[in-house]
N, C-alpha and C positions, 0 to 999 in steps of 0.2 A: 777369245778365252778370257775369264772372268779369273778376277782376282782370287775367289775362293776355288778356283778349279785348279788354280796354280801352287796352291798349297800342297804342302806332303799330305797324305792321309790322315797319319797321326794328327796333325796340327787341325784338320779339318774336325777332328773328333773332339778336340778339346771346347769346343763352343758346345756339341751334345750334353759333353760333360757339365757344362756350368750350366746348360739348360733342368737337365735332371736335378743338378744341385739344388739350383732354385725352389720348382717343385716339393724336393723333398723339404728342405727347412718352412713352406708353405705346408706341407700338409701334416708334417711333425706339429708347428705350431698350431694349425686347427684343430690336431683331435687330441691335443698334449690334456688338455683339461680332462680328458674321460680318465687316465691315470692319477689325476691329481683333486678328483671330485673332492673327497672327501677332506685331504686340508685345507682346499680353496674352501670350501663351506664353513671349517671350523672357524678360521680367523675373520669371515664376514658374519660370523651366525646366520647360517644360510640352511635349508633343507637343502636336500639334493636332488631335488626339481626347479629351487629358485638358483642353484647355481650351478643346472644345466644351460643356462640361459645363455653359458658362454661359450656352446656349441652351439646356440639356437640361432646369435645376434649375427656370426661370422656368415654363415648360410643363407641367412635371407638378405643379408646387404650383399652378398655375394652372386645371388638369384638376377638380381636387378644389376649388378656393376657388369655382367658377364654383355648383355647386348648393349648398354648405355655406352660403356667403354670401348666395348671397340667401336661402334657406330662414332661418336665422337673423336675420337683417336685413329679413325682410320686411313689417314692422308699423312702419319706421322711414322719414323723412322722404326720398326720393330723394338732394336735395338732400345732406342734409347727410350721405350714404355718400360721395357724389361725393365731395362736396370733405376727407373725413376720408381716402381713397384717394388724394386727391393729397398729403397732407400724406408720406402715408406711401410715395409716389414718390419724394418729395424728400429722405425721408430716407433710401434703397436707393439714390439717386445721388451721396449725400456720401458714404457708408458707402463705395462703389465707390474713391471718390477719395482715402481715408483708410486703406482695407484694407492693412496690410501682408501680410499671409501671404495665400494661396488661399481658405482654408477661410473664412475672410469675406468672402473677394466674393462666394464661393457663400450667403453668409448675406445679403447685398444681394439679390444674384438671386431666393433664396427672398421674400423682400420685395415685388420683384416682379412676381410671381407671384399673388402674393395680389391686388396691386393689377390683376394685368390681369384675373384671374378676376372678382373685385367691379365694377370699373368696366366691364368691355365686355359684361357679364349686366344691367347695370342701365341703362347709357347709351345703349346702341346701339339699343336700344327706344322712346326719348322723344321721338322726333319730332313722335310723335301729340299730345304733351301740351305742347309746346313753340312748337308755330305751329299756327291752324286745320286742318281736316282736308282742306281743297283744296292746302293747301300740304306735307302730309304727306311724300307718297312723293320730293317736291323735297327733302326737309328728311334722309330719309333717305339718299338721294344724298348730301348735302354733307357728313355725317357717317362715312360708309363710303370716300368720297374720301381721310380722313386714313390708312387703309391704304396705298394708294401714297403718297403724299405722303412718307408716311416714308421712304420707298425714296429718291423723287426728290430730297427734299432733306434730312430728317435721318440716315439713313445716310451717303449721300456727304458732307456736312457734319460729320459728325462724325469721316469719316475723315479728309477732311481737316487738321481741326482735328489730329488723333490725331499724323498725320507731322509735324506743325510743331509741336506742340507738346509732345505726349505725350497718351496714352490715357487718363489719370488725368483729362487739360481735359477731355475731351469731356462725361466722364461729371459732372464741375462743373458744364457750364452744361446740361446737362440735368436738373440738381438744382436749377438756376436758373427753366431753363422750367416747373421743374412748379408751382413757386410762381407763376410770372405766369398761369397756369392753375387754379391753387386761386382766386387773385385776382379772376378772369374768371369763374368758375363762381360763385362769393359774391356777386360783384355783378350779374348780369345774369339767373340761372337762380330762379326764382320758386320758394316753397315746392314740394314737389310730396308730397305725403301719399299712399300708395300707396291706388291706387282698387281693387286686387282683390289680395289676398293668395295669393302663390304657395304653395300647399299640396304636401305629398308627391306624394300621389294627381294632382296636376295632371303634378307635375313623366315623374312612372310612364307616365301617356298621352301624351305627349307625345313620352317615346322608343319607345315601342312603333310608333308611327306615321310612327318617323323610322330605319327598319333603314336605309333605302336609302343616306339620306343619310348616314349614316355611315360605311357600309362605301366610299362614292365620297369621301369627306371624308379616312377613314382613307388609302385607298391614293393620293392625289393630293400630299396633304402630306407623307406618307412621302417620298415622291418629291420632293420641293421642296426638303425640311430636311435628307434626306440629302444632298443637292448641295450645294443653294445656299449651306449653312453653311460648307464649304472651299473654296467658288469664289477666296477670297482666296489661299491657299496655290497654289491652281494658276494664277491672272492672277500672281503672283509672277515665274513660271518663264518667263511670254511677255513683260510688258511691266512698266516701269520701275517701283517702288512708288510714286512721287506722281503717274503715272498712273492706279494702281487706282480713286483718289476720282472720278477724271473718268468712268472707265468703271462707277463702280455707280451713278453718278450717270445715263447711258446707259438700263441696263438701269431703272432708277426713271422714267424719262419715258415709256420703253417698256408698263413697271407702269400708270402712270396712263391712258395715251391706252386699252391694254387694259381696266381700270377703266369708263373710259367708254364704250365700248362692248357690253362685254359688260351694260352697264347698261340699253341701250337695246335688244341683243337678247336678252336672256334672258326679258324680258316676255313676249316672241312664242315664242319656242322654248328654252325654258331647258336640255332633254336637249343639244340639239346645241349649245349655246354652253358648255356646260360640259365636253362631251367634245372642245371645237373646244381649248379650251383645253389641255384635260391633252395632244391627240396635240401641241400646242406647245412644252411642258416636253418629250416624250419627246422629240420631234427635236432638241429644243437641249440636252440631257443627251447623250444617244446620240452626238451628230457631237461636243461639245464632246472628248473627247480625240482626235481627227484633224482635223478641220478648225479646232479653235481653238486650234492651237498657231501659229497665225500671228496678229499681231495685228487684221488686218484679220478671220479665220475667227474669233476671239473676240469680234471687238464686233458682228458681223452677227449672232451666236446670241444673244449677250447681248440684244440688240433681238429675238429671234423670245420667248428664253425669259421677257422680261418683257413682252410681249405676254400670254405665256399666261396668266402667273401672275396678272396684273392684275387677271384676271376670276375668278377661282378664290372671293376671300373673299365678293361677292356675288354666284356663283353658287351656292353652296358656303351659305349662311345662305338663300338663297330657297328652295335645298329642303328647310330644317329649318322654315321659317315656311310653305312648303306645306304641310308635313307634319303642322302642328300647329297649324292656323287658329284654333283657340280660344282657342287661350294664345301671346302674339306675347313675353312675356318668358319663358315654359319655352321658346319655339323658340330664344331667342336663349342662355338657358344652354349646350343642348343644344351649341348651335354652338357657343358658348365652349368646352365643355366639350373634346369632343371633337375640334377643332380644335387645343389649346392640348397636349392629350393626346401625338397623334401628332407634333406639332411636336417634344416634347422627343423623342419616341422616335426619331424622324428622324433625330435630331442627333445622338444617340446613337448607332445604329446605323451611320450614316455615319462615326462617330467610328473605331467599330470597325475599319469596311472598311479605312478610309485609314492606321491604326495598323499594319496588319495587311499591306495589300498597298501600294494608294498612292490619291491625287484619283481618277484615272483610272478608275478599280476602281468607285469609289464614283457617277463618274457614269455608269457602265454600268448598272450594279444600279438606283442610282434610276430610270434610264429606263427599266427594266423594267417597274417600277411602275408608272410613269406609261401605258405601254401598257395595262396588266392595269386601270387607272382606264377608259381609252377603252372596252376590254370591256366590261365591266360596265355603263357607260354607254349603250353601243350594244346590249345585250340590254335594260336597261330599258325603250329606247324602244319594245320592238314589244311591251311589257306596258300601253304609255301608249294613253288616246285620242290619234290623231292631231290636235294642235295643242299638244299639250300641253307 
């Protein structure tokens, strides 16, 4: 009997707990800046396409740290990645708060990057090893929960914080939280000594097995991060700025209840709960520059379009871990990888649009995407057994 077998249940749970924590304070700090566009821009004199860029930088270092990292780090204690990744969270959020010029926040950001490619390649896997195996697939839930979560409450919360106090706070006490999360991982997550070493050759089969998923991963997130990263500049132009915290806070509950759900049907039919999603994102890109130039036509999309999105990360990782049954920590690179990929390129290109034409432009084009996602999705399905 192993040392974490001998623990009460409860106590087994609280390593879950400081896993998800982790996560969240990781993905609160990467998409903090879509809430904070617009004063980050002001005090660099920035468009807000050149200071997407700090959605852009996190992503693609993040693209690359997801296979580099664990391939190099894979003979090395779980644990003690975790918690050397939060250290180095905590110091990409003072860094943030201290930056005087640009070109260092982008060097915060590249920070990380690093830390979301290492921790969500090696965390997001450890359920198995972290409470018995009855308790597994619950264990994963609660841990993929901190996805929305961020939306729901450290995005809004941090914008919050942003109009009252300045953008500089937010990013403080998220250099606060990654410490009480380094804290939490140290003391509750058990040695964990990696049981099978992720090799090249693992990493090689494992995308070969996973086109599909990629190419539905690439064009769904395109479509997400071209939008949803200037939704702020365009809630601007409909409704009051210390209304926007309350309304991303909106579309974040909307994130989560879709989270749930799509948790519960993607088991059963994973094609259609994943294309149910994306034709969600199109319709609330598409209509959002006609129907959400009214406050009331913006918070009813915002509720359709975090619906959709909700379900996107765990549908979106079940068909890289379909794809790739053998190996549950190459599926979850894969999904780091190329998740994390598209996200900057999103932001980027959405940068461009909006530089270029305006918001508007940009959530046409993304909900293009997001259609050409439901294609693709909906020609897979008649390549699947049906139940599939």
């Amino acid at each position: 009997m192993t040392l974490l077998e001998t623990r009460a249940p409860t106590v087994r749970w609280f390593g879950v707990v400081a896993v998800t924590l982790g996560i969240f304070v990781i993905v609160t700090t990467e998409i903090l800046p879509i809430g904070l566009l617009t004063p980050i821009g002001s005090d660099f004199a920035l468009t807000p396409g050149r200071t997407g860029w700090l959605m852009t930088t996190p992503g693609l270092v993040a693209a690359v740290a997801a296979p580099v990292v664990t391939l190099v780090t894979a003979r090395l204690d779980r644990r003690l990645m975790l918690c050397a990744l939060m250290v180095l969270l905590a110091i990409a959020g003072f860094l943030a708060v201290a930056a005087p010029v640009f070109w260092l926040e982008l060097v915060a950001r590249f920070l990380v990057g690093l830390t979301i490619g290492g921790f969500w390649s090696i965390g997001a896997g450890l359920a198995g090893r972290l409470v018995p195996d009855r308790w597994a697939p619950r264990a994963t839930a609660v841990i993929f929960a901190a996805v929305p979560l961020g939306s729901v409450l450290g995005v809004p919360a941090g914008t919050f914080v942003g109009e009252l106090a300045g953008w500089r706070t937010s990013f403080a006490a998220l250099g606060v939280l990654a410490l009480l999360a380094l804290a939490a991982l140290r003391t509750t997550v058990p040695p964990l000594p990696p049981l099978k070493v992720t090799r090249a050759a693992v990493l090689r089969d494992a995308l070969r097995g996973s086109r599909n998923a990629v190419v539905v991963t690439c064009l769904i997130v395109t479509a997400q991060f071209a939008t949803y990263t200037y939704v702020t500049p365009f809630l601007r132009d409909v409704v009051r700025p210390e209304l926007i915290g309350l309304f991303l806070l909106v579309y974040g509950v909307a994130g989560l209840i879709g989270n749930l759900i799509a948790g519960t049907t993607a088991a059963r039919n994973l094609t259609a709960t994943f294309a149910t999603c994306a034709a969600l994102i199109a319709a609330a890109t598409l209509l959002m520059p006609v129907v959400g130039r009214s406050t009331t036509g913006a918070l009813l999309l915002l509720v359709v379009w975090g619906l959709g999105y909700g379900g996107v990360p765990v549908c979106s990782m079940s068909m890289f871990a379909k794809a790739a049954p053998q190996s549950r920590e190459a599926a979850t690179v894969w999904f780091t990888s190329s998740f994390q990929a598209v996200l900057s390129i999103g932001a980027l290109l959405g940068g461009l649009v909006v530089d270029a034409w305006s918001v508007p432009v940009a959530m046409v084009a993304g909900g293009g995407c997001a259609v050409l996602a439901v294609v693709v999705l909906l020609w897979s399905r008649t390549q699947e057994v049906p139940g599939t």
